[in-house]
LUMBA-322623 format. One line per field, with one value per residue (C-alpha): x, y, z; residue number from 1; chain; residue in one letter. Coordinates in nm, 4 decimals, decimal comma, padded with zeros to 6 digits. Each point is the difference from the previous one (the first is absolute). Example, Ala and Ser with C-alpha at 12.3 -4.5 7.8 and 13.67 -1.06 7.14 Angstrom:
<rs>
xx: (01,2300 | 00,1370)
yy: (-00,4500 | 00,3440)
zz: (00,7800 | -00,0660)
k: (1 | 2)
c: (A | A)
r: (A | S)
</rs>
This chain:
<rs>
xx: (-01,9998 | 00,1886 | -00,2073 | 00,1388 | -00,2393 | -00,0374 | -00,2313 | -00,0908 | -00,0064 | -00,2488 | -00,1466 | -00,2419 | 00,0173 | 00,2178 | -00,0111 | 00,1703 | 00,0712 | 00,1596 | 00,1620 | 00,1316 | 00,3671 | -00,1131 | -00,1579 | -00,3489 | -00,2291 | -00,1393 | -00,1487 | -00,1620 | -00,1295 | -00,0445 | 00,0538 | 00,0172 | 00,2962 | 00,0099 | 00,3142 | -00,2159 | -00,2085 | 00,2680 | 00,1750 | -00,2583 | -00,0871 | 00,3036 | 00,0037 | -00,1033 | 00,3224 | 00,2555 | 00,1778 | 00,0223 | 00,0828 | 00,3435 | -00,0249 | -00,2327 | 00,0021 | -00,1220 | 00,0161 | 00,1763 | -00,2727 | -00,0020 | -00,1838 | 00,2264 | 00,1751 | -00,3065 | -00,0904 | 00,4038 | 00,1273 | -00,3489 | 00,0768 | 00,3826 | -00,0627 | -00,2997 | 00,3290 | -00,0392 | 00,2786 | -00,1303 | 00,1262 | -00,0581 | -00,0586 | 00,1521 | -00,2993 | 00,2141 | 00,1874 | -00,2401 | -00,0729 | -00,3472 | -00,1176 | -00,0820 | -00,2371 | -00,2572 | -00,3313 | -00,1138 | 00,0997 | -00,1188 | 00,0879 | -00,0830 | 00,2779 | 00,2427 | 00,0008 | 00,0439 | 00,2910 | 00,2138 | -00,0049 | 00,0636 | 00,3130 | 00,0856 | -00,0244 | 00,1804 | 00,3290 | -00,0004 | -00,1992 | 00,1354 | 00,0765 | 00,0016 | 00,1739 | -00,1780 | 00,0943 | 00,0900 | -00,3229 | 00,1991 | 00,1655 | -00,3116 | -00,1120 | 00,3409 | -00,0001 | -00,3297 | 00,0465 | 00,2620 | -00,2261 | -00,2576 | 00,2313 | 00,0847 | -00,3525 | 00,0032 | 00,2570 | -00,1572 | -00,3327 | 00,2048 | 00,1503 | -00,3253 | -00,0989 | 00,3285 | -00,0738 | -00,3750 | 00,1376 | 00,2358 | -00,1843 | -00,2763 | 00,2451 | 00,1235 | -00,3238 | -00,1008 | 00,3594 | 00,1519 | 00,3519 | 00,1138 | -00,0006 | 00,3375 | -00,1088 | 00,2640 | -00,2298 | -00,2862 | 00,0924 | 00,0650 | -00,3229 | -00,2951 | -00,3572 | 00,0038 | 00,2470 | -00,2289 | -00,2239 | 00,2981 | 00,0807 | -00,3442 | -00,2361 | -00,3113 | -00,1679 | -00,1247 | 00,3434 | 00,1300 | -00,1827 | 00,0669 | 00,3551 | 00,0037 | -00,1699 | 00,2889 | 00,2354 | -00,1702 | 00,0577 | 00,3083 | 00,0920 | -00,2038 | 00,1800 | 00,3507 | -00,0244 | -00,1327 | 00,2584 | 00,2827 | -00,1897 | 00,0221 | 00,3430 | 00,1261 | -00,1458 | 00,1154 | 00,3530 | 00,0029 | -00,0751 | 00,1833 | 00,3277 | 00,0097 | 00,0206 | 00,3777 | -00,0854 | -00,1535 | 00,3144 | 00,1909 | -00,1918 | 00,0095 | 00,3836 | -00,1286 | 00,0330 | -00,3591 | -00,1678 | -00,1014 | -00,2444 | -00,3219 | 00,1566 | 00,2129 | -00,3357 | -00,1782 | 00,2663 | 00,0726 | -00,4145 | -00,0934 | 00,2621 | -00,0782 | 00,2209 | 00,2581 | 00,0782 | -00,3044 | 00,2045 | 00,2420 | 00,1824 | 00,0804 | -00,1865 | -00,3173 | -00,0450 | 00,0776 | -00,2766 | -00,2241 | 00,1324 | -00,1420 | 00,3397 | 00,0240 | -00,1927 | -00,3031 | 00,0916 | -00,0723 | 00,2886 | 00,0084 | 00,2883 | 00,0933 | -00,3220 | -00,2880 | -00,2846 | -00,1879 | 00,0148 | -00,0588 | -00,1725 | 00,1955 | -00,2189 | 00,1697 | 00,1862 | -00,0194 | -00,1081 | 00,1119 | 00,3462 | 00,0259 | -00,1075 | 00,2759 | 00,2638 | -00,0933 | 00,0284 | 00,3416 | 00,1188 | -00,0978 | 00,1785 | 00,3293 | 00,0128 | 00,0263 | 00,2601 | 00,1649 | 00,2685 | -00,0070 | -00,3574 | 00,0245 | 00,2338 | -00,1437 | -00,3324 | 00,2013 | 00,1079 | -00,3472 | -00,1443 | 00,2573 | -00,1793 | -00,3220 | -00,2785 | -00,0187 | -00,3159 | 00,2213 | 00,3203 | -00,1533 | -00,1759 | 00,3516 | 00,1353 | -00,3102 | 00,1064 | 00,3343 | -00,0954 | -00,2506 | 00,2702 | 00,2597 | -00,2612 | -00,0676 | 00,3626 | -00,0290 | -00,3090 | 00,1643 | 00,3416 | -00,0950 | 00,2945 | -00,0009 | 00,0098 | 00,2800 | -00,0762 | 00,3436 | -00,1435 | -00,2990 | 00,0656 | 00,3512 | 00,0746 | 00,2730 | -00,1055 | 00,1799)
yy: (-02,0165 | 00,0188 | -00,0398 | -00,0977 | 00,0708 | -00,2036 | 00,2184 | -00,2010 | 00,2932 | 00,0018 | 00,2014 | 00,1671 | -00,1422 | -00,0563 | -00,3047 | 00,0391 | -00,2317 | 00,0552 | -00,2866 | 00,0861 | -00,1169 | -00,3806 | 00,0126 | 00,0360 | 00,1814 | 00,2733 | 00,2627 | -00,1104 | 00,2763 | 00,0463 | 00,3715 | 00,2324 | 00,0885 | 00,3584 | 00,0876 | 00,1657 | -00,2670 | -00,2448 | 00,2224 | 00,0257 | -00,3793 | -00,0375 | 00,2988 | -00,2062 | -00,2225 | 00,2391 | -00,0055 | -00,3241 | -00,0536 | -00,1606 | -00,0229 | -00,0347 | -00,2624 | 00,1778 | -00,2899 | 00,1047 | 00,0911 | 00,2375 | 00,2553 | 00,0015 | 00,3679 | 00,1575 | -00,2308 | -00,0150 | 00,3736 | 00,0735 | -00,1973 | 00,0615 | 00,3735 | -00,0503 | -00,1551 | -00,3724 | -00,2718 | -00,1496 | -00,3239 | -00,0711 | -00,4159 | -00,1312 | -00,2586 | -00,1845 | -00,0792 | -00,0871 | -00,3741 | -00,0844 | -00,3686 | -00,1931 | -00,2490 | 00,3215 | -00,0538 | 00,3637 | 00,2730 | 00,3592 | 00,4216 | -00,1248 | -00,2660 | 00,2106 | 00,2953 | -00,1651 | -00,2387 | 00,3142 | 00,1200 | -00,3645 | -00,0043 | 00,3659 | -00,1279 | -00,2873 | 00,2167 | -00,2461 | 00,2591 | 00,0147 | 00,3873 | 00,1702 | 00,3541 | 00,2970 | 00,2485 | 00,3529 | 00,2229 | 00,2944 | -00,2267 | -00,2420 | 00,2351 | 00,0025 | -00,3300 | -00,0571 | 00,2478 | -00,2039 | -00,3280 | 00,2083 | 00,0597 | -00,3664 | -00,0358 | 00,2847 | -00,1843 | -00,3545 | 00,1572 | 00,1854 | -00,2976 | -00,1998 | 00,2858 | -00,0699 | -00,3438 | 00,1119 | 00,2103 | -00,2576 | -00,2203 | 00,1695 | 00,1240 | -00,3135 | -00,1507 | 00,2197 | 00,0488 | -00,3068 | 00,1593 | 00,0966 | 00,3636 | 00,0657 | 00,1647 | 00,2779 | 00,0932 | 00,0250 | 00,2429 | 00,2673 | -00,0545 | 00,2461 | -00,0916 | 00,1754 | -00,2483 | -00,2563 | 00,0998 | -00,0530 | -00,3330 | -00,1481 | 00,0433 | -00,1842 | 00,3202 | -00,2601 | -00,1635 | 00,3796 | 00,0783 | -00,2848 | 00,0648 | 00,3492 | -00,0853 | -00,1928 | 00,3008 | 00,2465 | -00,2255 | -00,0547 | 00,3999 | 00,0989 | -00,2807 | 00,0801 | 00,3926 | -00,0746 | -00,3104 | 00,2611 | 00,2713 | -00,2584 | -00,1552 | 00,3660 | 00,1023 | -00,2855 | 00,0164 | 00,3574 | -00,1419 | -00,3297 | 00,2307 | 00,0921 | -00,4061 | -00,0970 | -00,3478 | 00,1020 | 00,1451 | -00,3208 | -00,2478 | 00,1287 | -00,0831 | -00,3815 | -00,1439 | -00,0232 | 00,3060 | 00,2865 | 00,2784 | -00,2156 | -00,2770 | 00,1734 | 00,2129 | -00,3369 | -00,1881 | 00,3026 | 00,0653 | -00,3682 | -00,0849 | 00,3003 | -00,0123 | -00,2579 | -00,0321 | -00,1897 | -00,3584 | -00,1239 | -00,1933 | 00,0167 | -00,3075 | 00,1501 | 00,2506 | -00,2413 | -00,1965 | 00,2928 | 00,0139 | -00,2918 | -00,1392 | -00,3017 | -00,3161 | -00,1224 | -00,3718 | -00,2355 | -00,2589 | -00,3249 | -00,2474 | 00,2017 | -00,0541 | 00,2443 | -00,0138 | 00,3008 | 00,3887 | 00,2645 | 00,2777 | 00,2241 | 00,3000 | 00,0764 | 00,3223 | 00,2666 | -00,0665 | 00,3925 | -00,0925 | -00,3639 | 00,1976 | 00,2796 | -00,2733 | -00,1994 | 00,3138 | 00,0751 | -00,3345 | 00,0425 | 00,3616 | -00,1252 | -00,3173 | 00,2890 | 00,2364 | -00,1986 | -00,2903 | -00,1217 | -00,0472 | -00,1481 | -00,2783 | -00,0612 | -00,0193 | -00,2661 | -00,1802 | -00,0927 | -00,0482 | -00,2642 | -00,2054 | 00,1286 | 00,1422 | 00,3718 | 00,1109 | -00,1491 | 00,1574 | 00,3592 | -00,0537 | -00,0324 | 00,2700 | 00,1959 | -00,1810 | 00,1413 | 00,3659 | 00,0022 | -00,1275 | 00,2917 | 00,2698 | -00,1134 | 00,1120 | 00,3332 | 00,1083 | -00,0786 | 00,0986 | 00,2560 | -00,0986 | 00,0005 | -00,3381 | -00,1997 | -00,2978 | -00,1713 | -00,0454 | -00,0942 | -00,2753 | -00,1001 | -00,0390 | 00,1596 | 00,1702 | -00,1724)
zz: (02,4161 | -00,3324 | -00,3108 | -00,3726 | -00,2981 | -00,3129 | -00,2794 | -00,2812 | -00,2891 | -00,3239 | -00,2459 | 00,1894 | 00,3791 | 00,2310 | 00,2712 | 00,3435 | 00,2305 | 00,3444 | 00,2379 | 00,3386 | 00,0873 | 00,0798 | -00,3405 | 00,1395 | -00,2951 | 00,1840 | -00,3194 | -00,3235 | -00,2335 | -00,3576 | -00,1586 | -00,2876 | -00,1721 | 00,2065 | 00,1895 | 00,2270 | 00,1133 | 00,0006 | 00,2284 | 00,1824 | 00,0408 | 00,1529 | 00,2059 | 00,3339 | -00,0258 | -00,1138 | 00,3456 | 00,0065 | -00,3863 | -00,0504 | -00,3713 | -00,2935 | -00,2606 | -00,3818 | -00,2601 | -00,3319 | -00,2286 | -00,3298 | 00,2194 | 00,3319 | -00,0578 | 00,1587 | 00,3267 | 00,0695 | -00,0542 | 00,2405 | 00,2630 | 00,0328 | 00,0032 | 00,3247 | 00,1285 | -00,0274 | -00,0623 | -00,3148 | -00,1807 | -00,3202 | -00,0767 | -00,2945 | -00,0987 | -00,2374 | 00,2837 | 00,1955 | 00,0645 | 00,1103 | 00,1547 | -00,3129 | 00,2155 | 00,0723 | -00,2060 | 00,0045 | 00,0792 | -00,0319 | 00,0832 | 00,3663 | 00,0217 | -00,2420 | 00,2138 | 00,3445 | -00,1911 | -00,1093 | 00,3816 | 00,1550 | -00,2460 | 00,1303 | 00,3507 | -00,0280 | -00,1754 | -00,3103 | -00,2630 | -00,3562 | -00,0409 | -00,3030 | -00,0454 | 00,0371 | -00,2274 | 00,1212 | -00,0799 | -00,1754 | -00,2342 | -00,1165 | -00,2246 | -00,2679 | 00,0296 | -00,0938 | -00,2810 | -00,1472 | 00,0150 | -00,1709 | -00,2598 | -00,0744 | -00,0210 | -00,3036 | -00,1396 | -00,0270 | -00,1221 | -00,2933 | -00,0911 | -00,0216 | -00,2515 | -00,2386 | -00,0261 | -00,0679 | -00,2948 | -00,1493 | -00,0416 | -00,1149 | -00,2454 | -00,0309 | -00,0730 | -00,2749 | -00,1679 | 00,0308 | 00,1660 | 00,2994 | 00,1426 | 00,2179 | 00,3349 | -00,0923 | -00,2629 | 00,1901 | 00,2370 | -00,2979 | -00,1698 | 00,0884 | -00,0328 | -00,3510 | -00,1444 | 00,0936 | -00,2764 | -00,2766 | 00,1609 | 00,0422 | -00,3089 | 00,2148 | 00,1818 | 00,2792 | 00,0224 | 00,0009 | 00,2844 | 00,2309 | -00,1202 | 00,0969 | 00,3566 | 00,0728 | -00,1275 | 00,2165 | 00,3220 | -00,0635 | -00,0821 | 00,3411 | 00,1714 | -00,0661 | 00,1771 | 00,2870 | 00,0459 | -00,0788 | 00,2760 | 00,2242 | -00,0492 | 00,0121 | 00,3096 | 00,1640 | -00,1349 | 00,1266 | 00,3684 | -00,0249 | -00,0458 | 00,3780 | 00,0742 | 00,0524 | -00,1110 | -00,3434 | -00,1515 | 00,1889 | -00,1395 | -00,3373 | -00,0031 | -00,0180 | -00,3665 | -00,1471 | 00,2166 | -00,1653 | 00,1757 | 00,0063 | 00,1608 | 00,2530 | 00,0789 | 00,0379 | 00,1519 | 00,2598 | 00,0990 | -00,0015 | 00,2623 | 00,2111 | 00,2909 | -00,0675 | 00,3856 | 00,0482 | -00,1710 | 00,2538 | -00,2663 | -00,3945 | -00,0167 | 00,1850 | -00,2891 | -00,2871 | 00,1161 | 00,0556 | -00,3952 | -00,1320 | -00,1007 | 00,2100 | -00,0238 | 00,1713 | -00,0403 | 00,3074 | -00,0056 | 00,2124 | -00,0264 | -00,3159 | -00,1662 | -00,0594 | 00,2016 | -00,1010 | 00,0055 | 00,2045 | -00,0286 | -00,3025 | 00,0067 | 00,3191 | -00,0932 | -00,2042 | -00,3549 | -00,1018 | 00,1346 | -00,2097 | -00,3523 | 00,0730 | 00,0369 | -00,2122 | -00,2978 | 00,1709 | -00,0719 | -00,3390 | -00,0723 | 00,2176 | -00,2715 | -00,2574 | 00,1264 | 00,3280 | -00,1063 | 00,3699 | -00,0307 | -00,3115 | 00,1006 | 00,3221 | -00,2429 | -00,2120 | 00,2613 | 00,1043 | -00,2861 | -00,0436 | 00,2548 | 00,0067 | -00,2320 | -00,0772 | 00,2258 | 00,3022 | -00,1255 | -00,0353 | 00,3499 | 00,1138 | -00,1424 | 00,1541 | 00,3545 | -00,0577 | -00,0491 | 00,2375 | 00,2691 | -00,1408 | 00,0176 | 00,3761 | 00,0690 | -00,2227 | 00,2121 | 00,3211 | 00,0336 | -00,2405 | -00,2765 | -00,3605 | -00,1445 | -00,0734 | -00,2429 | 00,0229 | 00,3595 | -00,0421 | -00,2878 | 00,1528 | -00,3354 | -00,2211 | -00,3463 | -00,3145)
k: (1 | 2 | 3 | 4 | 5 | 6 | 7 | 8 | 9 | 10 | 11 | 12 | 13 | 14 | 15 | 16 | 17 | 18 | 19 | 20 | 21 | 22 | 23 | 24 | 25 | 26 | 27 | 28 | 29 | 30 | 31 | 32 | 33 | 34 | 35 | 36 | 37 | 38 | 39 | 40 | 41 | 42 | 43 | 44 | 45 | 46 | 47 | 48 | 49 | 50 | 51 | 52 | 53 | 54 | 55 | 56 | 57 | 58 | 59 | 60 | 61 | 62 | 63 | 64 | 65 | 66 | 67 | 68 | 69 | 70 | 71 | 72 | 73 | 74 | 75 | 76 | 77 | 78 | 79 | 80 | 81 | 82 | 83 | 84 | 85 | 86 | 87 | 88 | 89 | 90 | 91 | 92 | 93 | 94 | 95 | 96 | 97 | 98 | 99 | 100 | 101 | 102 | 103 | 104 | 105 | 106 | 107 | 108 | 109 | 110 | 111 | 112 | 113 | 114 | 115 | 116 | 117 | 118 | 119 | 120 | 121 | 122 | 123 | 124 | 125 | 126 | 127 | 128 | 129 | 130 | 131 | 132 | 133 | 134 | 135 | 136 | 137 | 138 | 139 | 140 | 141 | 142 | 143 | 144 | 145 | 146 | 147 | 148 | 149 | 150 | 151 | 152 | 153 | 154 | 155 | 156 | 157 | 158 | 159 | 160 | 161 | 162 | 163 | 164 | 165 | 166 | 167 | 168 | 169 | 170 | 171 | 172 | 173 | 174 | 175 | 176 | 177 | 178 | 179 | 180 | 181 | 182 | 183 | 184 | 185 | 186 | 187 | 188 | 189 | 190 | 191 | 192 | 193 | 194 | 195 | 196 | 197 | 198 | 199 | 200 | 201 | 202 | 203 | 204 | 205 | 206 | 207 | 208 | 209 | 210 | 211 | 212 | 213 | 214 | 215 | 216 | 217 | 218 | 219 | 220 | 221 | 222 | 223 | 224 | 225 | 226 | 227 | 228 | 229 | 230 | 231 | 232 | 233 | 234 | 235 | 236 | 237 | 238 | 239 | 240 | 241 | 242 | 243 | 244 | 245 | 246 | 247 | 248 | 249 | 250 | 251 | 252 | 253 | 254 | 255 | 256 | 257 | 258 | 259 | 260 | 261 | 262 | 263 | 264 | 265 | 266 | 267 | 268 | 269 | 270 | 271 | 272 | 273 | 274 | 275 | 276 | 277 | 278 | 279 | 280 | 281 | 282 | 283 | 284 | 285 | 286 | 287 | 288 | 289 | 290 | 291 | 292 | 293 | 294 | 295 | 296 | 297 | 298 | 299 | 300 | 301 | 302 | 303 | 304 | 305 | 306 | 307 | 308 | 309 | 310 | 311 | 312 | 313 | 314 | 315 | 316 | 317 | 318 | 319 | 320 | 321 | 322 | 323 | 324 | 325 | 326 | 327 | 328 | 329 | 330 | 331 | 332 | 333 | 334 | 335 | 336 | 337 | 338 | 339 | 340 | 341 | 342)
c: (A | A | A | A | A | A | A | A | A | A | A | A | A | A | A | A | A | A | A | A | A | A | A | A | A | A | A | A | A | A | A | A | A | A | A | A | A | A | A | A | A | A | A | A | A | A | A | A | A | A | A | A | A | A | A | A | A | A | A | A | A | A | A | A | A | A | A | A | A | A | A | A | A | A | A | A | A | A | A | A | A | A | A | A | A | A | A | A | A | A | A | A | A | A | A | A | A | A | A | A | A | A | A | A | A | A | A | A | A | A | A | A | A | A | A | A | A | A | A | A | A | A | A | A | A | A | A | A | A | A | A | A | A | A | A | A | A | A | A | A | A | A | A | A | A | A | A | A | A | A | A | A | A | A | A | A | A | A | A | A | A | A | A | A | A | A | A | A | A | A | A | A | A | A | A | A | A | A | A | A | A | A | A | A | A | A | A | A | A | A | A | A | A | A | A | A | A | A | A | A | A | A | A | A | A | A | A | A | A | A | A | A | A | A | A | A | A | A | A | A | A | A | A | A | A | A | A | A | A | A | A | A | A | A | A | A | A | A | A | A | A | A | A | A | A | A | A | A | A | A | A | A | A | A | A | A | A | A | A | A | A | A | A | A | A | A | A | A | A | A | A | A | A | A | A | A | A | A | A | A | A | A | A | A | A | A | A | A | A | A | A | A | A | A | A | A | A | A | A | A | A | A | A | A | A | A | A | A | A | A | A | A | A | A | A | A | A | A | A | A | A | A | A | A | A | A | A | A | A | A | A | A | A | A | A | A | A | A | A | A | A | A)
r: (X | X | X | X | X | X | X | X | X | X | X | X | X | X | X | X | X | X | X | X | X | X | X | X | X | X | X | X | X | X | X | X | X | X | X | X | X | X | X | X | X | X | X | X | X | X | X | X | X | X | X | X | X | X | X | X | X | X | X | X | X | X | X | X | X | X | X | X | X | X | X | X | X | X | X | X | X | X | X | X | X | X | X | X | X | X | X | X | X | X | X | X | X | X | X | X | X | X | X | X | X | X | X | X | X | X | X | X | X | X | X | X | X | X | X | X | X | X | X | X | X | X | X | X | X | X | X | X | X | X | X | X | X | X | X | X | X | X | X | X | X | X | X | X | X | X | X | X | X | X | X | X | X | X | X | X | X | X | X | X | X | X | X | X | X | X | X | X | X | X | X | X | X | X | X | X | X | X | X | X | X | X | X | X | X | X | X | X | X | X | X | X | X | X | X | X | X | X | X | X | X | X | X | X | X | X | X | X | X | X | X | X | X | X | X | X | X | X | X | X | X | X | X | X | X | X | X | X | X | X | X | X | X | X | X | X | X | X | X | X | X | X | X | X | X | X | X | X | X | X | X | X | X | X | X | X | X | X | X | X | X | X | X | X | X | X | X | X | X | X | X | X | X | X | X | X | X | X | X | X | X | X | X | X | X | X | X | X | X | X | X | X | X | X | X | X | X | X | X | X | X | X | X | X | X | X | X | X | X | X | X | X | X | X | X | X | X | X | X | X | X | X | X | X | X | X | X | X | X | X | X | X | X | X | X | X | X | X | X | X | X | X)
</rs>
């Protein structure tokens, strides 16, 4: 008897459902979110396992890398992918569970990519850092226009990243406004060292990637997007085609066209939304310092609006960097534009 597993992962529990190879349900059981007694719920089937279903969730690292290392085959579900009956009236962990292992069965499961365990953690790291970097943005804007507010001018960010929390005294004569000034200034101070700690000891491993120094010869990519660029794609193997990974991207459309005319969208938060932002910012340095990119840019815009034009440019890069990361070549923009600089 051959057995496919659908586990239906949450916060704290874990539902499993079994069906046999006719799709007959022949385990039910609920769990907590223990390796151990996961493993051990599905100890009486593991001969007869053929594969196990783990849904997608923020939490998956620990049920996946655990059962691949007791020697499963485990598949991870992509649940944006995923199309369930709309005519169902309820549904529940029961039915979700049992659903991921009928779609295993039948071979038609949306798969997403499982990320090798020994290189999660950088890339994570990196994410973290964009996440330092939003948060000492937010407190910028908090300062200017505090400053703002009380002065009547603008303070240039350039400033701001020279001043200490002592100058805040000189600048601010309120000793209320002072201090929420200075709160900002302190977050902002302990912000910026531990994003350079982290951007240097990822740069330090990033240098033993062949595609990080590669893609850096692309117009517009500097270390952080190379680094993000290089750990967000992982393997680059795993997209048959260019235009696999420019969709993965987020740099092709979602329209659904009949008879030329719109019908509706897809779903656009298929992909990877760290991916979209790094082209996106590459489009915007190549318009700077790349002519191709700046007439192919032109060109567009001629016809178009400029969010559309600079998503085009971003479809562009992310179609040359495909090629840099495969064949391993630096990039060639002539090539890529198939246009000829002025």
């Amino acid at each position: 008897m051959r057995c496919y597993v659908g586990l239906d992962l949450h916060s704290n529990n874990t539902y499993v459902g079994i069906i046999d190879q006719d799709g007959r349900r022949v385990y039910k059981s609920r769990v907590t979110n223990l390796i151990a007694v996961v493993l051990h719920e599905l100890d009486l089937f593991k001969n007869h396992i053929e594969g196990i279903v783990v849904e997608s969730t923020f939490n998956w690292y620990w049920l996946v890398d655990g059962l691949m290392e007791a020697g499963y085959r485990v598949h991870l579900a992509n649940p944006s992918a995923i199309k369930v009956y709309e005519g169902l009236k309820y549904t529940n962990d029961y039915h979700d569970a049992f659903y991921l292992a009928e779609l295993l069965r039948l071979g038609i499961l949306p798969e997403g990519y499982i990320y090798p365990k020994n290189e999660r953690a950088i890339r994570d790291l990196l994410r973290k850092r964009l996440m330092l970097v939003r948060q000492r943005t937010s407190h910028i804007l908090s300062f200017q226009t505090l400053y703002n507010r009380q002065k009547g001018c603008a303070f240039r960010s350039s400033d701001l990243h020279r001043i200490t929390e002592d100058d805040v005294d000189d600048l601010l004569k309120s000793p209320l406004v002072a201090l929420a000034a200075k709160a900002d200034v302190a977050v902002i101070r302990f912000l910026d060292r531990r994003i350079k700690e982290i951007e240097q000891h990822i740069l330090e491993m990033m240098k033993l990637w062949p595609q990080f120094e590669r893609l850096k010869t692309v117009t517009g990519i500097g270390d952080i997007l190379a680094m993000t660029i290089a750990l967000e794609t992982g393997d680059i193997a795993r997209f048959p085609a260019v235009g696999n990974f420019a969709s993965y991207c987020r740099c092709v459309g979602s329209k659904r066209l009949s008879n030329e005319k719109k019908k509706g969208e897809n779903n656009r938060k298929n992909g990877n939304k760290f991916l979209a932002w790094a082209f996106v910012e590459a489009a915007n340095f190549a318009l700077r310092y790349c002519p191709y990119a700046r007439k192919f840019y032109q060109r567009k815009l001629s016809r178009t609006n400029k969010i559309v034009a600079l998503k085009a440019l971003s479809h562009k890069l992310a179609r040359a960097s495909y090629f840099v990361m495969r064949d391993r070549v630096d990039y060639d923009p002539q090539r890529a534009f198939g246009l000829k600089e002025n």
